[in-house]
C-alpha positions in Angstrom: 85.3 118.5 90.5 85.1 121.9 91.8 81.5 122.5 91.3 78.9 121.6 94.0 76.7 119.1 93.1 73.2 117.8 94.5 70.3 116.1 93.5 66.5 116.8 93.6 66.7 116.7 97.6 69.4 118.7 98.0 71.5 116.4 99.4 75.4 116.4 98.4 77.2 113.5 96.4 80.1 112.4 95.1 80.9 110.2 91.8 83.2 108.3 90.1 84.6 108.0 86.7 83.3 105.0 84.7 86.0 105.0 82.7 88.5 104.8 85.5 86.2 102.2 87.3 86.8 100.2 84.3 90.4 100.5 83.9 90.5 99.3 88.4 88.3 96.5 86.9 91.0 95.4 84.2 94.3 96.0 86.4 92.8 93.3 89.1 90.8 90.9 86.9 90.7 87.6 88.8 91.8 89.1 92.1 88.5 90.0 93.7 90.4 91.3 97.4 92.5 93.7 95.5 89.8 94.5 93.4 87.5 95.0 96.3 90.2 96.9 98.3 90.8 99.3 95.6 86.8 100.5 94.6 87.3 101.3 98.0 90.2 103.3 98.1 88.7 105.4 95.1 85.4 105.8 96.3 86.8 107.2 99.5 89.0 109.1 97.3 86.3 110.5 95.7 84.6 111.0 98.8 87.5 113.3 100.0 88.0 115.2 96.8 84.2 116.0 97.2 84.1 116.9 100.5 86.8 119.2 99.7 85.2 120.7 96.4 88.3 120.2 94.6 90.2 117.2 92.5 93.6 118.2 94.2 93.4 118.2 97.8 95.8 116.9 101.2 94.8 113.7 103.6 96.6 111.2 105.8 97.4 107.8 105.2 95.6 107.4 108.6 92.4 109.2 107.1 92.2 107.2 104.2 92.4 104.4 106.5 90.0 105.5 108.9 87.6 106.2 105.9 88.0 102.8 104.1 88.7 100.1 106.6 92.0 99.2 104.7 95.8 98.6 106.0 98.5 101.3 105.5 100.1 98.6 103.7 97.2 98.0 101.5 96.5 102.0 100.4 100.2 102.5 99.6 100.0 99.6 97.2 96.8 100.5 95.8 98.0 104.0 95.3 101.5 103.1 93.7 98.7 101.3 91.2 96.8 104.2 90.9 99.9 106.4 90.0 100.6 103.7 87.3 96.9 103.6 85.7 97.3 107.5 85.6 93.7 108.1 87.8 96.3 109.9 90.3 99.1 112.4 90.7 100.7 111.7 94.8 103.1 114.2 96.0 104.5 112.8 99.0 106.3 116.0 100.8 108.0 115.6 104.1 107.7 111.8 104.5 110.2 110.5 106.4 109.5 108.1 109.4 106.1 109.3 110.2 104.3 108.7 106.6 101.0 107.6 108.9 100.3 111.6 109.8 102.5 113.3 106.9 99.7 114.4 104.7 99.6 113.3 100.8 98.6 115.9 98.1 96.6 113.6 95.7 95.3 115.1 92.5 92.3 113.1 90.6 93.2 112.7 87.3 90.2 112.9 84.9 90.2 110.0 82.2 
C-alpha cells in the first residue's frame, strides 16, 4: 500500500482486500455484532494504513477507538482474531498498564 492512490477527481481512497473481507465474513458467520464490529475495525485499519501511505504503520488503542466507535475491549479481541486469520502482524512494545496510549505497530498482511 505505499503508492498514492486517487480517482478521476483527485480525491484520495483507501480499499480493502476482498479476499480478506471474505475470510472476516467466514470467521463470524451467524454473529452479525462481531461481524459488524470487525468490517469496522479493518476498514478503519485500512483507513490508517492509507493515511499513512504505508501497510506497517503505529496507532493507539484510543485512535482506533476514536476512529471506529468500538470498546477497547472489543478491538483487542477483534485484533487477537485478526492475528489468527493472518490479515495482521501486532507488535505490542512497551505495554504495560497504559495499553490505551502505548502505540501498536500493526502491519497489513496482504492475502
Amino acid at each position: 500500500m505505499s503508492d498514492m492512490r486517487a480517482m478521476k477527481n483527485g480525491k484520495p481512497f483507501s480499499w480493502q482486500e476482498k479476499d480478506v473481507l471474505r475470510q472476516i465474513q467466514l470467521m463470524y458467520d451467524g454473529s452479525s455484532k462481531e461481524l459488524t464490529s470487525a468490517m469496522a475495525l479493518y476498514l478503519i485499519l485500512t483507513f490508517v494504513a492509507s493515511n499513512k501511505a504505508t501497510d506497517s504503520f503505529d496507532v493507539t488503542r484510543a485512535a482506533l477507538s476514536g476512529y471506529s466507535g468500538l470498546s477497547f475491549p472489543t478491538i483487542d479481541t477483534r485484533l487477537k482474531d485478526f492475528e489468527k486469520l493472518g490479515i495482521v502482524k501486532i507488535k505490542r512494545d512497551g505495554w504495560g498498564n497504559n495499553k490505551k496510549r502505548v502505540p501498536l505497530v500493526i502491519t497489513l498482511n496482504s492475502s
